[in-house]
C-alpha positions in Angstrom: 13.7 -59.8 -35.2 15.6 -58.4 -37.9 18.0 -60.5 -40.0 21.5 -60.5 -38.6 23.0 -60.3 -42.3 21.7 -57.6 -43.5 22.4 -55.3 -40.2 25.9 -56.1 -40.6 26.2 -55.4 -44.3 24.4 -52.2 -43.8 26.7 -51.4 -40.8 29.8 -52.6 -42.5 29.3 -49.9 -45.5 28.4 -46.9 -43.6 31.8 -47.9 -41.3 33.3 -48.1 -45.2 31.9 -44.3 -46.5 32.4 -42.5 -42.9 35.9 -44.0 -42.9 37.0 -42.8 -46.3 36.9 -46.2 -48.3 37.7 -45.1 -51.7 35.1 -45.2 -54.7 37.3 -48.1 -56.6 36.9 -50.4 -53.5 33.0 -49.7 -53.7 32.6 -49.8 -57.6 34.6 -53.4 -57.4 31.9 -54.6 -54.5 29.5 -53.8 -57.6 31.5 -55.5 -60.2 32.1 -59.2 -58.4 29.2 -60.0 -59.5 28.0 -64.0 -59.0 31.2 -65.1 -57.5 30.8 -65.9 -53.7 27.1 -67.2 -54.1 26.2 -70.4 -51.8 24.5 -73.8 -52.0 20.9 -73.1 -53.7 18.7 -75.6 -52.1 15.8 -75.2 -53.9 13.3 -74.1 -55.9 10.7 -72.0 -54.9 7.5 -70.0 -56.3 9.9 -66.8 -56.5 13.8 -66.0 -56.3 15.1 -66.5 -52.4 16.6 -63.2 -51.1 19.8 -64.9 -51.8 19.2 -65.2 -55.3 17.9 -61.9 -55.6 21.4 -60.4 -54.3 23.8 -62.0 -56.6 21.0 -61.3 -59.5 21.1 -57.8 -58.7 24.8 -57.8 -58.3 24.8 -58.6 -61.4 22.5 -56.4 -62.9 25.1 -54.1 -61.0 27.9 -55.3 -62.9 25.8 -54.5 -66.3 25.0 -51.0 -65.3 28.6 -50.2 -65.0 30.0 -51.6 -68.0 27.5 -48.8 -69.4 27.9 -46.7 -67.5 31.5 -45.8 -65.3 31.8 -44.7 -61.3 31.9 -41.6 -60.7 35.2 -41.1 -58.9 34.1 -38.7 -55.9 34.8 -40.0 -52.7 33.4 -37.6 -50.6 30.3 -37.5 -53.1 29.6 -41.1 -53.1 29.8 -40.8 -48.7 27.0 -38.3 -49.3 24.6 -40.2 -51.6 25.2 -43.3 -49.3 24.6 -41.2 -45.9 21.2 -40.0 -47.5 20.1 -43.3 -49.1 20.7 -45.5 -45.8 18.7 -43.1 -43.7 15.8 -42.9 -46.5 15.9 -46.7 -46.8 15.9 -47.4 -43.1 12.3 -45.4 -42.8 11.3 -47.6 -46.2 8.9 -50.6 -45.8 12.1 -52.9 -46.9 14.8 -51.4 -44.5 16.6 -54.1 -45.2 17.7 -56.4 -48.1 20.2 -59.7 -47.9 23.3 -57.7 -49.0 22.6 -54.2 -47.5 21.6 -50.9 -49.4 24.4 -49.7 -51.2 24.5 -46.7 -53.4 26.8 -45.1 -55.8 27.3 -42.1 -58.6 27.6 -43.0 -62.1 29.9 -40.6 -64.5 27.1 -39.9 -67.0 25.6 -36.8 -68.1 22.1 -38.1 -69.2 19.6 -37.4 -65.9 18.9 -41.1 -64.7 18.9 -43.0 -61.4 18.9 -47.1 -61.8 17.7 -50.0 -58.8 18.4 -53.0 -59.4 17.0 -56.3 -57.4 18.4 -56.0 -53.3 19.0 -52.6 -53.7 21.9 -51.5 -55.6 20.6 -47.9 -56.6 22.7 -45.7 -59.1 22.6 -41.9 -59.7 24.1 -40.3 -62.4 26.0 -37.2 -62.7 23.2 -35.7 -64.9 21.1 -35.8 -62.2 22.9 -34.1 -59.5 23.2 -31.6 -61.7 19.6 -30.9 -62.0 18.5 -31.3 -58.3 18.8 -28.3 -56.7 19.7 -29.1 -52.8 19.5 -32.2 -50.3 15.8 -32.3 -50.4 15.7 -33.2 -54.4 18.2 -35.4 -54.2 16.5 -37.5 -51.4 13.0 -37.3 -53.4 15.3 -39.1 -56.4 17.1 -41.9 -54.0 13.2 -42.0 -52.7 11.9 -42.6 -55.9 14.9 -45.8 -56.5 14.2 -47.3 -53.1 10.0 -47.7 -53.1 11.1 -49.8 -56.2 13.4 -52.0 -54.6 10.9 -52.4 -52.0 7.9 -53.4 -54.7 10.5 -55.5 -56.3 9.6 -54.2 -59.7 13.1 -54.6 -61.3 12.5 -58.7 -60.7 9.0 -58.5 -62.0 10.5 -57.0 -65.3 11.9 -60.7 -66.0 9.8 -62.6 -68.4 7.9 -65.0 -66.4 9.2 -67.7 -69.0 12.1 -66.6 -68.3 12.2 -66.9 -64.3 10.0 -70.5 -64.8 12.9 -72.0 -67.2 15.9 -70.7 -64.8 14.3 -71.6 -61.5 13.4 -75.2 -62.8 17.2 -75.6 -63.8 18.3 -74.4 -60.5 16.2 -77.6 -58.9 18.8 -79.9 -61.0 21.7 -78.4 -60.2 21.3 -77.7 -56.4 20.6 -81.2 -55.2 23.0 -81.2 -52.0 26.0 -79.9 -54.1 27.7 -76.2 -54.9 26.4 -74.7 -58.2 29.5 -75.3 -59.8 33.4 -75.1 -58.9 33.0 -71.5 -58.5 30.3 -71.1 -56.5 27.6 -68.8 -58.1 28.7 -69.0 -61.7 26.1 -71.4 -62.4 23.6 -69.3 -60.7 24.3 -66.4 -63.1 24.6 -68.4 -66.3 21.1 -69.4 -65.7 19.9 -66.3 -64.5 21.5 -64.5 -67.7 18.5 -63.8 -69.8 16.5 -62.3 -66.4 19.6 -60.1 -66.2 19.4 -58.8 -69.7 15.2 -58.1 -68.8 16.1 -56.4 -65.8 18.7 -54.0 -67.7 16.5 -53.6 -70.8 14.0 -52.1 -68.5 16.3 -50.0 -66.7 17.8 -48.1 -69.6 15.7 -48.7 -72.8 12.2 -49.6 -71.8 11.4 -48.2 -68.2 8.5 -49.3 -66.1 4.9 -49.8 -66.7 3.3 -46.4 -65.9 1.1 -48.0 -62.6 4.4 -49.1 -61.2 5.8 -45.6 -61.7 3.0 -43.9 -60.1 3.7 -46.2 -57.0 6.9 -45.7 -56.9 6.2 -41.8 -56.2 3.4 -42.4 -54.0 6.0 -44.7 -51.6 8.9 -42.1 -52.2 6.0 -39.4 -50.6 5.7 -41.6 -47.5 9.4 -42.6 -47.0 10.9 -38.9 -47.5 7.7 -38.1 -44.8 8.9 -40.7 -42.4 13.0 -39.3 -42.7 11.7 -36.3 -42.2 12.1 -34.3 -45.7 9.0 -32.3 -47.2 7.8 -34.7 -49.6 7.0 -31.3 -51.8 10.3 -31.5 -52.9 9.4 -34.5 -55.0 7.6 -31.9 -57.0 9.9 -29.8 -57.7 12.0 -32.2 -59.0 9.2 -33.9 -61.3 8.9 -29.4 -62.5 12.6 -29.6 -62.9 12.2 -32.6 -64.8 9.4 -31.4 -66.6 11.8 -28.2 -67.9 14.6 -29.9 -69.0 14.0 -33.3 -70.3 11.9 -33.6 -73.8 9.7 -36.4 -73.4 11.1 -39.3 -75.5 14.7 -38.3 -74.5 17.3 -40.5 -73.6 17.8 -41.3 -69.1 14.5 -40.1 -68.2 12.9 -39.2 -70.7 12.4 -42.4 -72.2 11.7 -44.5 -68.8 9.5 -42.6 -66.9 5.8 -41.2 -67.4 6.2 -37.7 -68.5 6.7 -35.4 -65.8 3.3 -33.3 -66.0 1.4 -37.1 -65.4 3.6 -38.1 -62.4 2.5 -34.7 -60.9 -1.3 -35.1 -61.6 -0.8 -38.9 -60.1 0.3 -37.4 -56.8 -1.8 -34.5 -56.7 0.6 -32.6 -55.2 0.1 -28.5 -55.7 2.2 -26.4 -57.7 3.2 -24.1 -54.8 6.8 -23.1 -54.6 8.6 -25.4 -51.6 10.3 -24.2 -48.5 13.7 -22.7 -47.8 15.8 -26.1 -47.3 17.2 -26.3 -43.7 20.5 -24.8 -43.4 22.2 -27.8 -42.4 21.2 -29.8 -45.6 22.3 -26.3 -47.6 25.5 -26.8 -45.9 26.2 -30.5 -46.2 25.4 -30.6 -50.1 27.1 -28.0 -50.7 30.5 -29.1 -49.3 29.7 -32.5 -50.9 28.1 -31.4 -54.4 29.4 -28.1 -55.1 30.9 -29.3 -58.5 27.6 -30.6 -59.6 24.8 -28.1 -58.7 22.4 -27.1 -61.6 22.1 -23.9 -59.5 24.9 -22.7 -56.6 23.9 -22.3 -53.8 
């Protein structure tokens, strides 16, 4: 049975995005980070899902300082309509706080996931994808590594050891602190500042990158994209972004190695259905790297 939590949560903000709820009201969700956490019980060999949430709010919270919302209403609807349906067909179609996804106003051509899937995109990447498909390959990409937890493996295993032991002390039958949560992210504050490092300055270890597109072929396969189009954003890539640049660049495997991992052919991909023509563009007009 699936957990009533996250159901609701997921519910709760595609009600929020069909409905209209404003970009502020979604960037502030991001920005709470740590406040409303619970009673930790104990400690155990990993971080609960709870404590995954509230590290990757904020994580969250870090991200934007860095980088700002993107204030598109009707954009951020999109990128959430897209990511929910990608991450209900993911292995993890579910997290303890819900999927939630969100534009960042930044030109460099990045996409960020931190821990219980809070998944960024920035402006410089909508401007390089080219229609719905792309974009789904890129929110693909974010959610197989949400699902492989790889943005809570980035924490120093000292690190996690030293901040889980703590929590043991402070969670013997009583509330963190007088604001629930705060205590929880004081401790956790170094794994934060691991988790962000590898986000924007470091990136992932090359094996976990190559995973990460191998998952993104299977989930865009099970929502029913063409999982070529993950190719011909890794060519796009490939085009514009020097390998050493900044977003990207400096994160990722070069592009020409992703697209030897996945073997996929270098075969130009199908016309994209009409209706996903239609829907990006009314969306995404502003930002196409090509119009439509």
């Amino acid at each position: 049975m699936k957990k009533a939590m996250p159901a609701l949560c997921l519910a709760a903000l595609i009600i929020c995005v069909l409905s209209g709820c404003r970009v502020d009201d979604i960037s502030s969700f991001f920005s709470r980070a740590g406040q409303y956490a619970d009673t930790v019980n104990h400690v155990t060999e990993d971080f609960t899902p709870e404590q995954e949430y509230y590290l990757g709010r904020a994580v969250a919270a870090r991200i934007i300082e860095q980088y700002p919302a993107l204030k598109d209403d009707k954009a951020n609807a999109y990128l959430n309509q897209i990511g929910q349906a990608l991450a209900l067909c993911s292995k993890q179609p579910y997290t303890y706080g819900g999927y939630h996804f969100l534009l960042l106003d930044a030109g460099e051509v990045n996409a960020f996931a931190a821990p219980d899937g809070f998944i960024f995109v920035t402006k410089g990447m909508l401007r390089l994808v080219s229609g719905e498909s792309e974009l789904a390959a890129v929110l693909a990409h974010e959610i197989a590594h949400v699902q492989s937890k790889d943005a809570v493996k980035a924490i120093q295993s000292s690190r996690m050891t030293e901040a889980l032991v703590q929590l043991g002390k402070d969670s013997a039958g009583k509330y963190v602190s007088d604001l629930p949560g705060a205590r929880l992210i004081q401790l956790f504050s170094g794994s934060v500042d691991d988790i962000v490092t590898s986000l924007v300055t470091k990136g992932y270890s090359r094996s976990q990158e190559y995973t990460a597109d191998t998952a993104a072929k299977e989930i865009l396969t099970r929502t029913g994209y063409d999982s070529q189009f993950l190719g011909a954003v890794l060519r796009a890539m490939e085009k514009q972004i020097p390998s050493g640049s900044s977003g990207f660049g400096s994160t990722h495997p070069s592009a020409a190695d992703r697209l030897s991992s996945l073997k996929l052919p270098n075969t130009p991909v199908g016309q994209e259905p009409e209706a996903r023509a239609r829907r990006f563009k009314a969306a995404l007009s502003t930002y196409f790297a090509v119009a439509p």
